[in-house]
Backbone as JSON Lines, residues from 0, in Angstrom:
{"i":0,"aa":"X","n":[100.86,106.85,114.47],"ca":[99.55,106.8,113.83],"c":[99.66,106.06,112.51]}
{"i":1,"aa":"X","n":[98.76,105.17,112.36],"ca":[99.01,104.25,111.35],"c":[97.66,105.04,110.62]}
{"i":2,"aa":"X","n":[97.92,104.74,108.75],"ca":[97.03,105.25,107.81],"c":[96.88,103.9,106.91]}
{"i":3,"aa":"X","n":[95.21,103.82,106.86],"ca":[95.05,103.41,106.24],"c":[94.46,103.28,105.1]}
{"i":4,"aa":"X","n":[94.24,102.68,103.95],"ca":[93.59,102.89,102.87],"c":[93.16,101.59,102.03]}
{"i":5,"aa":"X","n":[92.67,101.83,100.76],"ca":[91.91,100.6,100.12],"c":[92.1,101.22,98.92]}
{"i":6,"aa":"X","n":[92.07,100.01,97.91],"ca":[92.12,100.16,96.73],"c":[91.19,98.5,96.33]}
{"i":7,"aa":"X","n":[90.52,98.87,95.09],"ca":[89.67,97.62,94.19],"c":[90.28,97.24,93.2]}
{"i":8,"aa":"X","n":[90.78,96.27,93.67],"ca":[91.51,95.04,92.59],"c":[90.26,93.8,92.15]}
{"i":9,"aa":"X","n":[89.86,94.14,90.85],"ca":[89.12,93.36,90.01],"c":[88.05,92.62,91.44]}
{"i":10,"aa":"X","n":[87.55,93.68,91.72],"ca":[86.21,93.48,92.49],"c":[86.35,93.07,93.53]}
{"i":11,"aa":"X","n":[87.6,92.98,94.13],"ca":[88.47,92.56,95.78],"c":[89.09,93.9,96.08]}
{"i":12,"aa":"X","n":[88.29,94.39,97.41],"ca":[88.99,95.63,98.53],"c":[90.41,95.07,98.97]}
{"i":13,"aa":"X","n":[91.25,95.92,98.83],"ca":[92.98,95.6,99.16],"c":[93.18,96.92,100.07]}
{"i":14,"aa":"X","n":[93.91,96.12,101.42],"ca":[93.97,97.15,102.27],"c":[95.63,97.37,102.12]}
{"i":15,"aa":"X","n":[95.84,99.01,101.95],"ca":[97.04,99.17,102.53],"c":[97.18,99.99,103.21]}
{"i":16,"aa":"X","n":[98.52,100.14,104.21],"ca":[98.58,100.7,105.22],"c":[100.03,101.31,105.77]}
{"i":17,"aa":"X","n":[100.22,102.46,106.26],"ca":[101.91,103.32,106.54],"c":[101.78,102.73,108.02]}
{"i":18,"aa":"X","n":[102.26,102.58,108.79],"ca":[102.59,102.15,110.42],"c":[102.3,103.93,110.84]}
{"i":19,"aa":"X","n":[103.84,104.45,110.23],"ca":[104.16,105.62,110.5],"c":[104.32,107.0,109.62]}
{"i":20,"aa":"X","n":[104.25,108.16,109.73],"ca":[103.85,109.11,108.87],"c":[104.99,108.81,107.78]}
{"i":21,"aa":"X","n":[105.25,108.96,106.81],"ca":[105.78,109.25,105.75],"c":[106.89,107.87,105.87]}
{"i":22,"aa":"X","n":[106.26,106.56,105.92],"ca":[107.03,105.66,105.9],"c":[106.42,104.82,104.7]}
{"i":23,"aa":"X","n":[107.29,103.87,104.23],"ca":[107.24,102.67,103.3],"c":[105.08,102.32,103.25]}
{"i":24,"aa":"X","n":[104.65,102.11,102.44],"ca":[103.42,100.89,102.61],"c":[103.13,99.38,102.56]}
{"i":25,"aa":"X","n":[102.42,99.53,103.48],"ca":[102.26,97.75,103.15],"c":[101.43,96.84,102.83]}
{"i":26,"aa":"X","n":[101.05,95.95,102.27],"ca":[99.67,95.55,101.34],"c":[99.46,94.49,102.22]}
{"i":27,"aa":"X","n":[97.69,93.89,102.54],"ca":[97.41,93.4,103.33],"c":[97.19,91.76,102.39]}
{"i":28,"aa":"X","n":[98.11,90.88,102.24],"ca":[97.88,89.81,101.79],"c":[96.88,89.0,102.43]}
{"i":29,"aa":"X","n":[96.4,89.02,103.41],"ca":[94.84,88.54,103.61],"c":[94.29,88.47,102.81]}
{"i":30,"aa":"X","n":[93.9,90.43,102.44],"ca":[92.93,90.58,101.02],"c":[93.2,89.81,100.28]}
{"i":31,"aa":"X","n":[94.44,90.06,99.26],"ca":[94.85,89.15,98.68],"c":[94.44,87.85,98.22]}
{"i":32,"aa":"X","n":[94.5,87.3,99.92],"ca":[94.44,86.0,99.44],"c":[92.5,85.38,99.28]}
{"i":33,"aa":"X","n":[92.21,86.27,99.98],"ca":[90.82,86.44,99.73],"c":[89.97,86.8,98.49]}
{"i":34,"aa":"X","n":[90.86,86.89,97.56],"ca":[90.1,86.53,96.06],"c":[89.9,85.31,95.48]}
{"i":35,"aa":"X","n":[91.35,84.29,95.91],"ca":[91.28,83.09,95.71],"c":[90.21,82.32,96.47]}
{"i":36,"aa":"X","n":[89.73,82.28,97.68],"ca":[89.51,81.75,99.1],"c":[88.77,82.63,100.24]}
{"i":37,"aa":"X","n":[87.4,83.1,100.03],"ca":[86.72,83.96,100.59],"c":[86.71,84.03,102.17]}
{"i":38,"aa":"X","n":[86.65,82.34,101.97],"ca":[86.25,81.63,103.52],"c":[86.96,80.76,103.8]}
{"i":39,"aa":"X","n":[88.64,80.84,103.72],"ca":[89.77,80.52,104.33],"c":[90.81,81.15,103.64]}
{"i":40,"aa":"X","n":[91.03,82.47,103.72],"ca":[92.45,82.99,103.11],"c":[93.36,82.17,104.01]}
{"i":41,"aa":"X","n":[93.36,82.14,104.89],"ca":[94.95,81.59,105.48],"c":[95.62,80.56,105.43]}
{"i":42,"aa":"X","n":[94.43,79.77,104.28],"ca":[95.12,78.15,103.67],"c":[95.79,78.4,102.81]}
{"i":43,"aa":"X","n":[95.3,79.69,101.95],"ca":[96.12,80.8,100.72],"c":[97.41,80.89,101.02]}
{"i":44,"aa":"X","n":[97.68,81.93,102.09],"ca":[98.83,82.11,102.37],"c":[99.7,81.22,103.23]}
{"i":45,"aa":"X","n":[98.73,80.31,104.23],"ca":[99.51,79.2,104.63],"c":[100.51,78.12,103.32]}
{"i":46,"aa":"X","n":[99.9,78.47,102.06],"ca":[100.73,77.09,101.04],"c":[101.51,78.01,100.37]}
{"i":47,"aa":"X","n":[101.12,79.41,100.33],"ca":[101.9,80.85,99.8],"c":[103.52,80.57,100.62]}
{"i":48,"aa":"X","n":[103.35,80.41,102.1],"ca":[104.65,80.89,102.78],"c":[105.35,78.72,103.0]}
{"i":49,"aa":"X","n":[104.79,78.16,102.24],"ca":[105.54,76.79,102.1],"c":[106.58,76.91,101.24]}
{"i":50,"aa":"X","n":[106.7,77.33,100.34],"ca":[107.29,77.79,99.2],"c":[108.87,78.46,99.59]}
{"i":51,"aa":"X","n":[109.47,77.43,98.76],"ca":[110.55,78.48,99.06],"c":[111.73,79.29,98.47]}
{"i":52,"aa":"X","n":[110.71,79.45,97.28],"ca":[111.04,80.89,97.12],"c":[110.46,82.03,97.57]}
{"i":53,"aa":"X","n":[109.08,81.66,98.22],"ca":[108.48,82.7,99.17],"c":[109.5,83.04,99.92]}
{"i":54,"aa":"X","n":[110.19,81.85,100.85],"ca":[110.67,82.16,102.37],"c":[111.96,82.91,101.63]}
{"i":55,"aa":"X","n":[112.57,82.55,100.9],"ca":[113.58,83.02,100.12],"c":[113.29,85.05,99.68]}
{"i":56,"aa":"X","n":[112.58,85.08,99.3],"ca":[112.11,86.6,98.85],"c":[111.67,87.44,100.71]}
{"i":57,"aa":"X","n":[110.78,86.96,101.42],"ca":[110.76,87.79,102.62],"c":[111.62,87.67,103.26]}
{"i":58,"aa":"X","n":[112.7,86.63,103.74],"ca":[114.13,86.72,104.06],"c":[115.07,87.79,103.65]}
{"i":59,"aa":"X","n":[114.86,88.15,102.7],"ca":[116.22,89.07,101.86],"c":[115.86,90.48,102.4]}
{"i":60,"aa":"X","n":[114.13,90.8,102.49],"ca":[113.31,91.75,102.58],"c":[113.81,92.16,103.84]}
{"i":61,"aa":"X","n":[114.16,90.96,104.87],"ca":[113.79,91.26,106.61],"c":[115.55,91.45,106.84]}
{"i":62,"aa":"X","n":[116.21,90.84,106.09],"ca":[117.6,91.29,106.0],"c":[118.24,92.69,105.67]}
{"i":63,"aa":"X","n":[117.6,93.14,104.6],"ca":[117.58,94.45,103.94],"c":[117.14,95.66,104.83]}
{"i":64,"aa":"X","n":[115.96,95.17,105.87],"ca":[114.96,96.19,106.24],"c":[114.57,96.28,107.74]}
{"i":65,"aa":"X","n":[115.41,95.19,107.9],"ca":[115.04,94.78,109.89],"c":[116.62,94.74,110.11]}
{"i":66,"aa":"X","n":[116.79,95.29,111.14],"ca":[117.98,95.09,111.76],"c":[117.94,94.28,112.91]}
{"i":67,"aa":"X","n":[116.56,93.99,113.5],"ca":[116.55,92.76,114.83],"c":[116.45,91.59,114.23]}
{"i":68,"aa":"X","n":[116.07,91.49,112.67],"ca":[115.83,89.78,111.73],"c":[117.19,89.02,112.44]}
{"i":69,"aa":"X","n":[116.48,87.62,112.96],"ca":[117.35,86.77,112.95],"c":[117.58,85.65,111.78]}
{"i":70,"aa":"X","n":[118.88,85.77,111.21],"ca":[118.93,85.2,109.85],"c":[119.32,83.53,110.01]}
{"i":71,"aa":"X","n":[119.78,83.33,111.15],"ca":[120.47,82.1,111.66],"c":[118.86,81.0,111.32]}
{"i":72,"aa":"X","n":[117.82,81.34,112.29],"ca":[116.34,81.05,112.15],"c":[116.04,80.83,110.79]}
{"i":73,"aa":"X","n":[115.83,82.28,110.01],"ca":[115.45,81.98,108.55],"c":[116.48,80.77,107.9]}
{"i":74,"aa":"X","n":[117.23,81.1,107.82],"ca":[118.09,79.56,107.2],"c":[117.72,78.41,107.38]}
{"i":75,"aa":"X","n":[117.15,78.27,108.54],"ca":[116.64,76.9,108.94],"c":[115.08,76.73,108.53]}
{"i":76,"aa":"X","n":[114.94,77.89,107.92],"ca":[113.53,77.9,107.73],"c":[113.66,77.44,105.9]}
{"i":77,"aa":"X","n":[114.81,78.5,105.31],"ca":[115.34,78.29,104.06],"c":[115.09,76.61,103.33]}
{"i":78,"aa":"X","n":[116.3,75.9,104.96],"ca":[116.47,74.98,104.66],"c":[115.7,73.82,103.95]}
{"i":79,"aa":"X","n":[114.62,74.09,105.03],"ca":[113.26,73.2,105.19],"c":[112.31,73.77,104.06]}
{"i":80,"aa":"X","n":[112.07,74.95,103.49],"ca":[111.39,75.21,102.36],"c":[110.73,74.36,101.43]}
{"i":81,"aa":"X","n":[110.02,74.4,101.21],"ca":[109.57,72.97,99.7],"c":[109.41,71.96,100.13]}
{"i":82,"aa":"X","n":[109.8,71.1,100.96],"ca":[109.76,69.94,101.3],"c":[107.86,69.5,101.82]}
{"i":83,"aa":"X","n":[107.97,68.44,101.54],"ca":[106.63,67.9,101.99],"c":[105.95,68.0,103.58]}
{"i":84,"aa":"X","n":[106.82,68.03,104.6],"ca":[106.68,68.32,105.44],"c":[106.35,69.6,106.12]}
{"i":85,"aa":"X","n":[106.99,70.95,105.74],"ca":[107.21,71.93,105.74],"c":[105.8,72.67,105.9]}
{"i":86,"aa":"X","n":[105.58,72.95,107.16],"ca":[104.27,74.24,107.11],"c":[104.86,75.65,108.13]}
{"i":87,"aa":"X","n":[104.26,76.38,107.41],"ca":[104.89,77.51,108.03],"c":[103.54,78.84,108.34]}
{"i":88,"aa":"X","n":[103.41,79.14,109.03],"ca":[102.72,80.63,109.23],"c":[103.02,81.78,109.41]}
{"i":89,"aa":"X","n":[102.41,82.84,109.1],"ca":[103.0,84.46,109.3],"c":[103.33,84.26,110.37]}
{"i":90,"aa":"X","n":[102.93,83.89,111.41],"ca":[102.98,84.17,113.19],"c":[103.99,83.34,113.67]}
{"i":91,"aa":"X","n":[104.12,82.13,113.22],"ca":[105.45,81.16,113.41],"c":[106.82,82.01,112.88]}
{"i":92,"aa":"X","n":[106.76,82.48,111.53],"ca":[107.45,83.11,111.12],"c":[108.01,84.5,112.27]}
{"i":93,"aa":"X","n":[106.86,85.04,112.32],"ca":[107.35,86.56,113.16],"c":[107.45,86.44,114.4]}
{"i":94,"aa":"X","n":[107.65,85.26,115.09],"ca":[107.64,84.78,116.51],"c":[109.16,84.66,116.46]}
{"i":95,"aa":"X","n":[109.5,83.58,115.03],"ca":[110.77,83.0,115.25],"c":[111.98,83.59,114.74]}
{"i":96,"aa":"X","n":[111.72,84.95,113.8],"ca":[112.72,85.05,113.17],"c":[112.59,86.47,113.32]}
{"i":97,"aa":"X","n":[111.81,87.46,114.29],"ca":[111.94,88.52,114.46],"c":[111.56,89.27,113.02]}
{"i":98,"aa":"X","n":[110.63,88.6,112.58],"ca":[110.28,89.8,111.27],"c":[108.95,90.64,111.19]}
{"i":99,"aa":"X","n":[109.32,91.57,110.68],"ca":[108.37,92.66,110.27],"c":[107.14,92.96,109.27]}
{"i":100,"aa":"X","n":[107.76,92.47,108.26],"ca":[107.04,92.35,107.18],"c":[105.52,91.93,107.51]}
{"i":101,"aa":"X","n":[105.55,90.66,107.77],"ca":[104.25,90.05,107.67],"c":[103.5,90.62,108.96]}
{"i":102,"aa":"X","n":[103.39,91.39,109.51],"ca":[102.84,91.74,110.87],"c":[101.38,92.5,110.51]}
């Protein structure tokens, strides 16, 4: 049973949410990105997860906290970080590298 909840960040609803009873929370960067970008958060977090010190910080996270993370993947994802070419999505991400986080 997943719980969920909300909190008002400077006039933006932020959803967070437990999966499971008395586990970790997790903040819904949608919202998030939906203060910047009402009517396309996912260009937000699409240029959010280009970055790479983004990919760099949820890597360490899915290392630390996933035991199915494939790290071989993230590296190559590492690699490519920053570069002009480089687009990346939550779903590309959690397809390819077995992570949790962003789900």
């Amino acid at each position: 049973m997943s719980k969920k909840e909300t909190i008002n960040v400077k006039g933006t609803e932020i959803t967070f949410f437990s999966p499971q009873k008395n586990e970790e929370n997790y903040i819904c960067i949608t919202d998030i990105a939906r203060y910047r970008n009402t009517l396309e958060p996912f260009s937000i977090i699409n240029n959010w997860m280009r970055s790479r010190s983004t990919i760099e910080f949820i890597g360490l996270w899915e290392m630390l906290n996933n035991p199915d993370f494939k790290p071989i993947e993230f590296e190559r994802f590492k690699t490519e970080a920053g570069s002009n070419y480089f687009v990346l999505s939550p779903q590309r991400w959690i397809e390819t590298t077995n992570a949790v986080a962003c789900r």
